[in-house]
The first five atom37 places (N, CA, C, CB, O) and aatype in JSON, in Angstrom:
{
  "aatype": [20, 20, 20, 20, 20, 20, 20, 20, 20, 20, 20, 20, 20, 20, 20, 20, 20, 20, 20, 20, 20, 20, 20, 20, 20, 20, 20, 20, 20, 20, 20, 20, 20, 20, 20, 20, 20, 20, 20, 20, 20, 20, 20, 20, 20, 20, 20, 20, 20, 20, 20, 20, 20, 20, 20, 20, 20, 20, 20, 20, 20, 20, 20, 20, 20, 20, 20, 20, 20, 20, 20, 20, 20, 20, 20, 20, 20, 20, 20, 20, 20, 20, 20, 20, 20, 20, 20, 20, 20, 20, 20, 20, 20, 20, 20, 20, 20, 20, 20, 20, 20, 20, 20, 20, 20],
  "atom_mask": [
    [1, 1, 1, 1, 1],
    [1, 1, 1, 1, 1],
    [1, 1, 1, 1, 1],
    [1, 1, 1, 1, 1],
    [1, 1, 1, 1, 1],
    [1, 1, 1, 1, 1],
    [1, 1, 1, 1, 1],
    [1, 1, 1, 1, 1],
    [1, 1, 1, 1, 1],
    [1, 1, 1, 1, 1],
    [1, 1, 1, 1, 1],
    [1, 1, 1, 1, 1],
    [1, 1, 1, 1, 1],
    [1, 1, 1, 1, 1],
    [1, 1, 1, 1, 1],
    [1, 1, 1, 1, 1],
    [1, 1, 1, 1, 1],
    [1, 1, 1, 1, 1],
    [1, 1, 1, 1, 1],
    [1, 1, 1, 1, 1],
    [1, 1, 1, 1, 1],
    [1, 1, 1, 1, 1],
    [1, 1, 1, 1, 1],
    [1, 1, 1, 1, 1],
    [1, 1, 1, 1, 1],
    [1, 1, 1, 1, 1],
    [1, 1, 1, 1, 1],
    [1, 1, 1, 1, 1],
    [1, 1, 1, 1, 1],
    [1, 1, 1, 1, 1],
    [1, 1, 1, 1, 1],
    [1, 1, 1, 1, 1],
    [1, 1, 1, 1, 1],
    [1, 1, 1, 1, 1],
    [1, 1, 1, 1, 1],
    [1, 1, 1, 1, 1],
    [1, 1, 1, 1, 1],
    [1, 1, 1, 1, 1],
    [1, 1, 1, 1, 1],
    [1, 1, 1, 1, 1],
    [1, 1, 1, 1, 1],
    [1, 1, 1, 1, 1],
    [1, 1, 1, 1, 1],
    [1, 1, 1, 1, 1],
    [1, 1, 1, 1, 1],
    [1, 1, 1, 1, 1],
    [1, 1, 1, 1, 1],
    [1, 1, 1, 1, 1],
    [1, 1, 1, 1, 1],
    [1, 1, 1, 1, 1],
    [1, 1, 1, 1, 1],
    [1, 1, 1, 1, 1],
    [1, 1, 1, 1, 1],
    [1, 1, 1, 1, 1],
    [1, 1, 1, 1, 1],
    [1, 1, 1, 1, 1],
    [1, 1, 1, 1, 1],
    [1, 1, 1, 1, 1],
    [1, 1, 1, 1, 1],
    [1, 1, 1, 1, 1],
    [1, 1, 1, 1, 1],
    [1, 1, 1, 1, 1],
    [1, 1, 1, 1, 1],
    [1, 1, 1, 1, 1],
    [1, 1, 1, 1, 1],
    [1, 1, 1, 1, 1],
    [1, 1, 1, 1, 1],
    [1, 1, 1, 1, 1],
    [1, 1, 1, 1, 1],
    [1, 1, 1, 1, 1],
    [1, 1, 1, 1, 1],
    [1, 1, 1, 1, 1],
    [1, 1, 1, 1, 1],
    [1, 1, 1, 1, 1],
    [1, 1, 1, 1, 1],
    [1, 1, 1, 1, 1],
    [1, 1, 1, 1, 1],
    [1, 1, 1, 1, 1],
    [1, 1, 1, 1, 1],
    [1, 1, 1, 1, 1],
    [1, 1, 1, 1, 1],
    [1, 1, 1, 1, 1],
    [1, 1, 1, 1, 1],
    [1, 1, 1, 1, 1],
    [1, 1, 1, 1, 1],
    [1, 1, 1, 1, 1],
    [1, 1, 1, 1, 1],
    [1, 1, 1, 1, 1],
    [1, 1, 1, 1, 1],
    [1, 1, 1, 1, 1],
    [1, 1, 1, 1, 1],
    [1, 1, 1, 1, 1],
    [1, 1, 1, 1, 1],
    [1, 1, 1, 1, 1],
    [1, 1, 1, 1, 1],
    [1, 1, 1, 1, 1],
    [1, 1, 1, 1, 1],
    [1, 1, 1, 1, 1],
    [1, 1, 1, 1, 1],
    [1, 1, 1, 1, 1],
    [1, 1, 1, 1, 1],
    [1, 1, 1, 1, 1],
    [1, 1, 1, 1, 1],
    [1, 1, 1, 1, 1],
    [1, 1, 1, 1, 1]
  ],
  "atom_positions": [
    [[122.76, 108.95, 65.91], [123.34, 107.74, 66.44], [122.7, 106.53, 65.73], [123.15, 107.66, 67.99], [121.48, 106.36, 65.81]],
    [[123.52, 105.67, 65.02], [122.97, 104.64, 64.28], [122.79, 103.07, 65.63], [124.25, 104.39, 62.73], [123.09, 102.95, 66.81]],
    [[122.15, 102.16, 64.58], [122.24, 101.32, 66.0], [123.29, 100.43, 66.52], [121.24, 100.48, 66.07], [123.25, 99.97, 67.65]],
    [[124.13, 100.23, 65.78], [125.65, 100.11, 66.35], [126.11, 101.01, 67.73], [126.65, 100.62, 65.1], [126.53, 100.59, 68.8]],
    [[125.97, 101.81, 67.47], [126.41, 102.31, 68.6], [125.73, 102.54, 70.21], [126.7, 103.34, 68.11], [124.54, 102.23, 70.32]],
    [[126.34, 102.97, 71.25], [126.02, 102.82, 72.16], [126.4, 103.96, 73.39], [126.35, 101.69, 72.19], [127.55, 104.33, 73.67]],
    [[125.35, 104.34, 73.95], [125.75, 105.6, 75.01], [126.46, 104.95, 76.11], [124.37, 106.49, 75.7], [126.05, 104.01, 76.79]],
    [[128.01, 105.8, 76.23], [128.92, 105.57, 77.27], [128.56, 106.02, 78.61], [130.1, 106.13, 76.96], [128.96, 107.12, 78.99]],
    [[127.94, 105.4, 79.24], [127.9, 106.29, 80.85], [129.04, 106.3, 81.55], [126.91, 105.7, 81.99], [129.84, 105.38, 81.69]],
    [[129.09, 107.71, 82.11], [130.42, 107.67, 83.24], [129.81, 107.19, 83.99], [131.2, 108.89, 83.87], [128.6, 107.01, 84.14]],
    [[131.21, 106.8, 84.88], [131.41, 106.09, 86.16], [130.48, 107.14, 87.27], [133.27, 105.96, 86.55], [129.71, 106.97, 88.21]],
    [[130.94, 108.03, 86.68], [130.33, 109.15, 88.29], [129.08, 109.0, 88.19], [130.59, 111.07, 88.39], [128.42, 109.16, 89.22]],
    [[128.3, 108.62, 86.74], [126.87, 108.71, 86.92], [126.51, 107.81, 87.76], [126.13, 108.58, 85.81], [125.79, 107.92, 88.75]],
    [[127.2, 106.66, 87.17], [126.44, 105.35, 87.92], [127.34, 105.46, 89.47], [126.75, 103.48, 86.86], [127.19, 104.57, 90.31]],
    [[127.87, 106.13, 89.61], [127.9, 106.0, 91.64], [127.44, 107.11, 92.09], [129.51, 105.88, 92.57], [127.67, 107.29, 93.28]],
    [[126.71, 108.14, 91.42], [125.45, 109.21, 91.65], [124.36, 108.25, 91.98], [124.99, 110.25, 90.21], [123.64, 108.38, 92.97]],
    [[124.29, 107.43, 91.24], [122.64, 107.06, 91.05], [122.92, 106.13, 92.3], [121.92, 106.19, 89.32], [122.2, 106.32, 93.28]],
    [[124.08, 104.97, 92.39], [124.22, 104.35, 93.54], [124.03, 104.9, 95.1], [125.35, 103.96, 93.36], [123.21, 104.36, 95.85]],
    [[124.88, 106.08, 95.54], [124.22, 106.96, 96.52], [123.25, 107.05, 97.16], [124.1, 107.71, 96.27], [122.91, 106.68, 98.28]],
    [[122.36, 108.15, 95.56], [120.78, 107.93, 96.16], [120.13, 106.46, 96.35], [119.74, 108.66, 95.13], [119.35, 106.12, 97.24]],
    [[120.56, 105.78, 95.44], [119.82, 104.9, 95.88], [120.12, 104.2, 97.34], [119.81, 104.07, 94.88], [119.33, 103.36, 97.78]],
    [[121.15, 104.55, 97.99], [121.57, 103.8, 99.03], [120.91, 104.89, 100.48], [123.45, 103.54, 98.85], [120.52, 104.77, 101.64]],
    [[121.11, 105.73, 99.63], [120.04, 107.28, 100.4], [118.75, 106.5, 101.03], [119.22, 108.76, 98.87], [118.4, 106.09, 102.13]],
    [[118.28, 106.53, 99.81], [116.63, 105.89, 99.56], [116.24, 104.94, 100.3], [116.31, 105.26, 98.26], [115.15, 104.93, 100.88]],
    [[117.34, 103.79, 100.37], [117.2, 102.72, 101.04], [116.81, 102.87, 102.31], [118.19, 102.07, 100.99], [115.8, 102.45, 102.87]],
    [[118.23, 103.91, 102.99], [118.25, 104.48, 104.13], [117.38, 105.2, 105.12], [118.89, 105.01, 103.95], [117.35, 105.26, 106.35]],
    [[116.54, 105.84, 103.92], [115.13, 106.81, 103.72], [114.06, 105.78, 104.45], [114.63, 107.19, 101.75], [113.55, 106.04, 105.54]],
    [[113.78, 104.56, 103.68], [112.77, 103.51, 103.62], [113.21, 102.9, 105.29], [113.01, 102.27, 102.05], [112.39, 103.01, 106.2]],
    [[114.27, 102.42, 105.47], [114.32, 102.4, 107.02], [114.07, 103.12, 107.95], [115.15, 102.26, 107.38], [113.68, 102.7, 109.04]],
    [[114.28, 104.47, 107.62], [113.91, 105.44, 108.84], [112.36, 105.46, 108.99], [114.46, 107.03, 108.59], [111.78, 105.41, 110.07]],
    [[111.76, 105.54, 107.74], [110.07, 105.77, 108.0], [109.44, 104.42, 108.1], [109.23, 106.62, 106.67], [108.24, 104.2, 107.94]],
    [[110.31, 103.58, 108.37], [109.62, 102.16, 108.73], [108.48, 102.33, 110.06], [110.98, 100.95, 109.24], [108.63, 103.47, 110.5]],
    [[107.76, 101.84, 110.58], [107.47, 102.49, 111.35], [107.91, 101.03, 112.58], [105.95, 103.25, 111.04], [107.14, 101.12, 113.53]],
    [[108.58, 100.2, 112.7], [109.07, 99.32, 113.41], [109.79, 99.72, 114.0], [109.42, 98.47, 113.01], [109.74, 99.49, 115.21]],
    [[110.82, 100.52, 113.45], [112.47, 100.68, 113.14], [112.62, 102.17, 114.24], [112.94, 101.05, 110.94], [113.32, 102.42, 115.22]],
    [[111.52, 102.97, 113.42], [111.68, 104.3, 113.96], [110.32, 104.89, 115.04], [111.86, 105.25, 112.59], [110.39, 105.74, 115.94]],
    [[109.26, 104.19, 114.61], [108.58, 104.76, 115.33], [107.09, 105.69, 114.83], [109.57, 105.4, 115.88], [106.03, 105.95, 115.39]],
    [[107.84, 106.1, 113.14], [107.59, 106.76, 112.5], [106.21, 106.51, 112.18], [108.42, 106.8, 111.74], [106.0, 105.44, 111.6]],
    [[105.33, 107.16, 112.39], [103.49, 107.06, 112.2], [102.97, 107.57, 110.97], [102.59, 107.98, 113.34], [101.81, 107.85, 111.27]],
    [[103.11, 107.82, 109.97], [102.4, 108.77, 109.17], [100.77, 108.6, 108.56], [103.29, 108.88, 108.08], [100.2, 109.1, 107.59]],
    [[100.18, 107.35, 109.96], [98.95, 107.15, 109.37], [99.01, 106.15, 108.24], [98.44, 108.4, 108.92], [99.86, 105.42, 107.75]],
    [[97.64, 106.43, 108.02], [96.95, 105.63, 106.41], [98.08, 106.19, 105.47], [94.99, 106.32, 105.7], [98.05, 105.68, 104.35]],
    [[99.1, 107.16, 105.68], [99.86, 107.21, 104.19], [101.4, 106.36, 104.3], [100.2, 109.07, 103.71], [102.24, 106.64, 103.45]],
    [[101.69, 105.42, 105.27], [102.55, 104.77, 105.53], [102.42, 104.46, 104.37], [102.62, 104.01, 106.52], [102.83, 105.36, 103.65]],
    [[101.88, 103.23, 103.58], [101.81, 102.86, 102.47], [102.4, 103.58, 101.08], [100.68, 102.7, 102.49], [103.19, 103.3, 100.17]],
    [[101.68, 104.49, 101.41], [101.79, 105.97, 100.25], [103.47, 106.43, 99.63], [101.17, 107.65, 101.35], [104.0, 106.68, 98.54]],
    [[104.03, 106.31, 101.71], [105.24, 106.85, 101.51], [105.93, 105.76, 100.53], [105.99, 107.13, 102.9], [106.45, 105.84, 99.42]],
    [[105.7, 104.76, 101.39], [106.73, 103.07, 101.16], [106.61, 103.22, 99.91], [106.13, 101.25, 101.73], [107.68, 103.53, 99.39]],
    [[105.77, 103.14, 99.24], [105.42, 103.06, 97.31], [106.0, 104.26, 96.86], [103.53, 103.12, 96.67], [106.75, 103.94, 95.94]],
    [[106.05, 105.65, 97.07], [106.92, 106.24, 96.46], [108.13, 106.68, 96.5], [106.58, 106.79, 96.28], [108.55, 107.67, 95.89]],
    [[108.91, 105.78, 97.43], [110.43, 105.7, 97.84], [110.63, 104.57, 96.51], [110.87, 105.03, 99.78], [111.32, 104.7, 95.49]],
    [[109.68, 103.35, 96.98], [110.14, 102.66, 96.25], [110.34, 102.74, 94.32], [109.49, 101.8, 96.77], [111.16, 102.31, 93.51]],
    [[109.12, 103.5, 94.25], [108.74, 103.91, 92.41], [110.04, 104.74, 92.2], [106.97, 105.14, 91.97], [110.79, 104.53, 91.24]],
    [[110.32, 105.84, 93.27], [111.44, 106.44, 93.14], [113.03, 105.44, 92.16], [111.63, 106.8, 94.79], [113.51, 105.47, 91.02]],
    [[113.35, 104.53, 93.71], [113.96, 103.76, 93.35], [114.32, 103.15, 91.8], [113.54, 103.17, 94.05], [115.14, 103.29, 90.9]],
    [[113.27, 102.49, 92.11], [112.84, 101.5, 90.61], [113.04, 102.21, 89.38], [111.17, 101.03, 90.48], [113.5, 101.77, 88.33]],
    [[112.54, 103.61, 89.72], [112.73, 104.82, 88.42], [114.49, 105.02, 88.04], [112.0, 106.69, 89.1], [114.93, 105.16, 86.9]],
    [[115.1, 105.01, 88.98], [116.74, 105.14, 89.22], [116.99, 104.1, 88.49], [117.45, 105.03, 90.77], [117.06, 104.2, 87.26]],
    [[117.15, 103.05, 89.08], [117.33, 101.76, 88.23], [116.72, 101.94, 87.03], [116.76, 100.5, 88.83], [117.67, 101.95, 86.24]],
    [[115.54, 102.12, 86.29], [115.45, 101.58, 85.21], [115.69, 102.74, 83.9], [114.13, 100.87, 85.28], [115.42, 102.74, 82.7]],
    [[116.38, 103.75, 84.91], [116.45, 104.65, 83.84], [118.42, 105.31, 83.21], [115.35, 106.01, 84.57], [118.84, 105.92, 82.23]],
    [[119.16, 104.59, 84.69], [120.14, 104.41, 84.84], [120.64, 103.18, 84.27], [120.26, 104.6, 85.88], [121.13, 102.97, 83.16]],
    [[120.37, 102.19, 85.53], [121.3, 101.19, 85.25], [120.42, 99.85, 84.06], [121.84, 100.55, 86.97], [120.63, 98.64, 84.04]],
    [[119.76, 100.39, 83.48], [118.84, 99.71, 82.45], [119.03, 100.69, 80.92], [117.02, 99.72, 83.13], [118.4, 100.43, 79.9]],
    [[119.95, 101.76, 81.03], [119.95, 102.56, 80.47], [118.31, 102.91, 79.2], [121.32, 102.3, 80.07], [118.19, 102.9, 77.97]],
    [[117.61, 103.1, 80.03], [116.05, 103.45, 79.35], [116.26, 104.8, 78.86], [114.61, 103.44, 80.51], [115.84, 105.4, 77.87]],
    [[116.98, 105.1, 79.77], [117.23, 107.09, 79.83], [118.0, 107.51, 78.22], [118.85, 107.74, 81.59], [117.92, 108.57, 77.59]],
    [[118.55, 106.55, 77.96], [119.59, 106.41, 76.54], [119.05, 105.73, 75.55], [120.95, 105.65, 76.71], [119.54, 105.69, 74.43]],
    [[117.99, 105.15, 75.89], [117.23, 104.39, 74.47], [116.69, 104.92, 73.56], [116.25, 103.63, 74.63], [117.31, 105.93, 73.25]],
    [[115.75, 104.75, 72.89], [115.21, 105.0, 72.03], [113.72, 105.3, 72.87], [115.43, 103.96, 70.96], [113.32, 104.43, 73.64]],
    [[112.96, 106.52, 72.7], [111.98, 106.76, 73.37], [110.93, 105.95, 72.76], [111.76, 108.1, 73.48], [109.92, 106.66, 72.85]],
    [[110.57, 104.69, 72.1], [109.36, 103.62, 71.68], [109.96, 102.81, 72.97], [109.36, 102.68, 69.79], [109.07, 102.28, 73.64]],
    [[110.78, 102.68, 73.27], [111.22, 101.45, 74.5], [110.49, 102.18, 75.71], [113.25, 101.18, 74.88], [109.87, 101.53, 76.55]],
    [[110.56, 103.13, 75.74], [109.91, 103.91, 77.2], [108.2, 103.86, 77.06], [110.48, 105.89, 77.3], [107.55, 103.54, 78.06]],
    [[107.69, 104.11, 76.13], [106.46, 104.23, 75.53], [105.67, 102.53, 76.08], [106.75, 104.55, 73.61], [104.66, 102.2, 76.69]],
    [[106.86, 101.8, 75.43], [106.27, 100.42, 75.71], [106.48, 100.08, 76.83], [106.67, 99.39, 74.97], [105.67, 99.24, 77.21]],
    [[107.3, 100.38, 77.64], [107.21, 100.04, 79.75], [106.21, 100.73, 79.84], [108.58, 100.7, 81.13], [105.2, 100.18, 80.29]],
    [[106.14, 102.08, 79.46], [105.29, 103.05, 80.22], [103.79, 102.24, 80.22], [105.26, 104.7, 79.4], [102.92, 102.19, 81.09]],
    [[103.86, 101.63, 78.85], [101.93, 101.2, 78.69], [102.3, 99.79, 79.78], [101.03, 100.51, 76.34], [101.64, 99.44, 80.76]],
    [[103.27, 99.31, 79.37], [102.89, 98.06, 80.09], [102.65, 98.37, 81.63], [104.07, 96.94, 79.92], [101.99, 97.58, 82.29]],
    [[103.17, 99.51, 82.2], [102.56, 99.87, 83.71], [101.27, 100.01, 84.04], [102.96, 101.02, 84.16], [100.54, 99.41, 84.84]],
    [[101.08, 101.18, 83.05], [99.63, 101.08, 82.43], [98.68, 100.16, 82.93], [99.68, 100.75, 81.07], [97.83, 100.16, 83.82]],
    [[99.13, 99.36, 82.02], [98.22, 98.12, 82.21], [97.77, 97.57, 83.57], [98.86, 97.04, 81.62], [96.67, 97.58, 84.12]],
    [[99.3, 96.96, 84.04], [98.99, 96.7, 85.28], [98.63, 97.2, 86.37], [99.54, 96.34, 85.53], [98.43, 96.64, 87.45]],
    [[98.5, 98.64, 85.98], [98.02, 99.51, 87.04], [96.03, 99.64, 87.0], [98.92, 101.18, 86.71], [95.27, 99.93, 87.93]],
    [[95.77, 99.36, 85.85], [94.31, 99.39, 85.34], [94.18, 97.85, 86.11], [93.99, 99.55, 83.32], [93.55, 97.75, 87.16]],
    [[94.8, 96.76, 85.5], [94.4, 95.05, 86.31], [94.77, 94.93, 88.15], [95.75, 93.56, 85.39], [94.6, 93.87, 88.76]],
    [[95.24, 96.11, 88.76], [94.93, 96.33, 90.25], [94.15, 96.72, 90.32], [95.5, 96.92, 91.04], [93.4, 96.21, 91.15]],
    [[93.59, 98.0, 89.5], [92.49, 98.6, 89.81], [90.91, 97.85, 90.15], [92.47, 99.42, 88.76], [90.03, 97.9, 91.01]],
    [[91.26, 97.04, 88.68], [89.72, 96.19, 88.99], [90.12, 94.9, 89.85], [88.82, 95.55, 87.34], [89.22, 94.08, 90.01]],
    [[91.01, 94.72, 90.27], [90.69, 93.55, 91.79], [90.69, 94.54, 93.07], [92.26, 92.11, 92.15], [90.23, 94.04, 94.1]],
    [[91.02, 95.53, 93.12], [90.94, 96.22, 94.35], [89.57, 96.29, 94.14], [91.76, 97.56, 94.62], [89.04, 95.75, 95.12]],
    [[88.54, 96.78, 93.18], [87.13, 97.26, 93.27], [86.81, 95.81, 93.33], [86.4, 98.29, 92.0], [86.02, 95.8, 94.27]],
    [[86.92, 94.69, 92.96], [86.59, 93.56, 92.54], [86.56, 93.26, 94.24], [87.63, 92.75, 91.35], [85.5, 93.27, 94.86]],
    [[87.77, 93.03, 94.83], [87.83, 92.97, 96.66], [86.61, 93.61, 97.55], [89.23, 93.94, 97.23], [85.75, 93.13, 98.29]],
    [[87.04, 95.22, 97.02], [85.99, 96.26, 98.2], [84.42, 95.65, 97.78], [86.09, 98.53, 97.78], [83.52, 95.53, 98.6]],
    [[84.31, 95.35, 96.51], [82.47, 94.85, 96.31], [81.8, 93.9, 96.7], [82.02, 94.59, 95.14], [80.6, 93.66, 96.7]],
    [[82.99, 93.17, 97.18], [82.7, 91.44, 98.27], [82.24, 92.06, 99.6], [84.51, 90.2, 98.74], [81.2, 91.67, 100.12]],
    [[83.0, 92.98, 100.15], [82.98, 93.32, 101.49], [82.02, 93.61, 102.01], [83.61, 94.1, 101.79], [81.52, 94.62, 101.51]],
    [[81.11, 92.92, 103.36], [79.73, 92.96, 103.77], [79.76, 94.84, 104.11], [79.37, 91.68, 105.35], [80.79, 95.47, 104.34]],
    [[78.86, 95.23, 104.07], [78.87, 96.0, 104.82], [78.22, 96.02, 106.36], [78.54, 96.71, 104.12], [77.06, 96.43, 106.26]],
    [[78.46, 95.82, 107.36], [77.58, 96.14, 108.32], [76.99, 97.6, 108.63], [78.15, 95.7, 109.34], [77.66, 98.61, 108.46]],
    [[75.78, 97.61, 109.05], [75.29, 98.88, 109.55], [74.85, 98.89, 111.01], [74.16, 99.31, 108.72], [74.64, 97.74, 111.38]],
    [[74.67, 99.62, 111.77], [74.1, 99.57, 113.02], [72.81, 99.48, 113.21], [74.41, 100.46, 113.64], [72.32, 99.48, 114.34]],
    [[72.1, 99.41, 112.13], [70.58, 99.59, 111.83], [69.91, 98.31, 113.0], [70.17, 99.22, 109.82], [68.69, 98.12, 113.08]]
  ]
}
């Protein structure tokens, strides 16, 4: 495929991917825990973030067509996540190292 050209997606793909994603959505309301009730603890968070990465993955691999690119375009999101996943890392440690500790001593 030269670069003129361009991958045709069917229609059915993109109202596959619409679905789940409307699934997903649907998903993210039920385990709300407002909504439903739904407790899963300290991994509430856990879930919420990987409905949502889910998501985001749909979109950017669908309707961003990433999935059809050229795999250096994926390489270069992928680092740039990367990244920002390393610059949370050090303000989360950067946060927890402020935090007094109390002891009962």
């Amino acid at each position: 495929m030269n670069q003129s050209e361009h991958h045709i997606v069917p229609i059915k793909t993109y109202f596959k991917v619409f679905i789940s994603l409307l699934l997903l959505t649907l998903l993210t309301v039920v385990v709300a825990r407002p909504v439903s009730g739904f407790d899963a603890g300290i991994f509430n968070a856990f879930i919420a973030f990987a409905i949502a990465t889910l998501k985001a993955s749909l979109v950017l691999a669908f309707f961003m067509g990433l999935k059809y690119d050229k795999k250096q375009n994926l390489v270069i999101f992928l680092a740039g996540v990367f990244f920002v996943i390393i610059m949370f890392a050090f303000c989360i440690l950067d946060i927890y190292s402020r935090i007094q500790v109390t002891g009962s001593l």
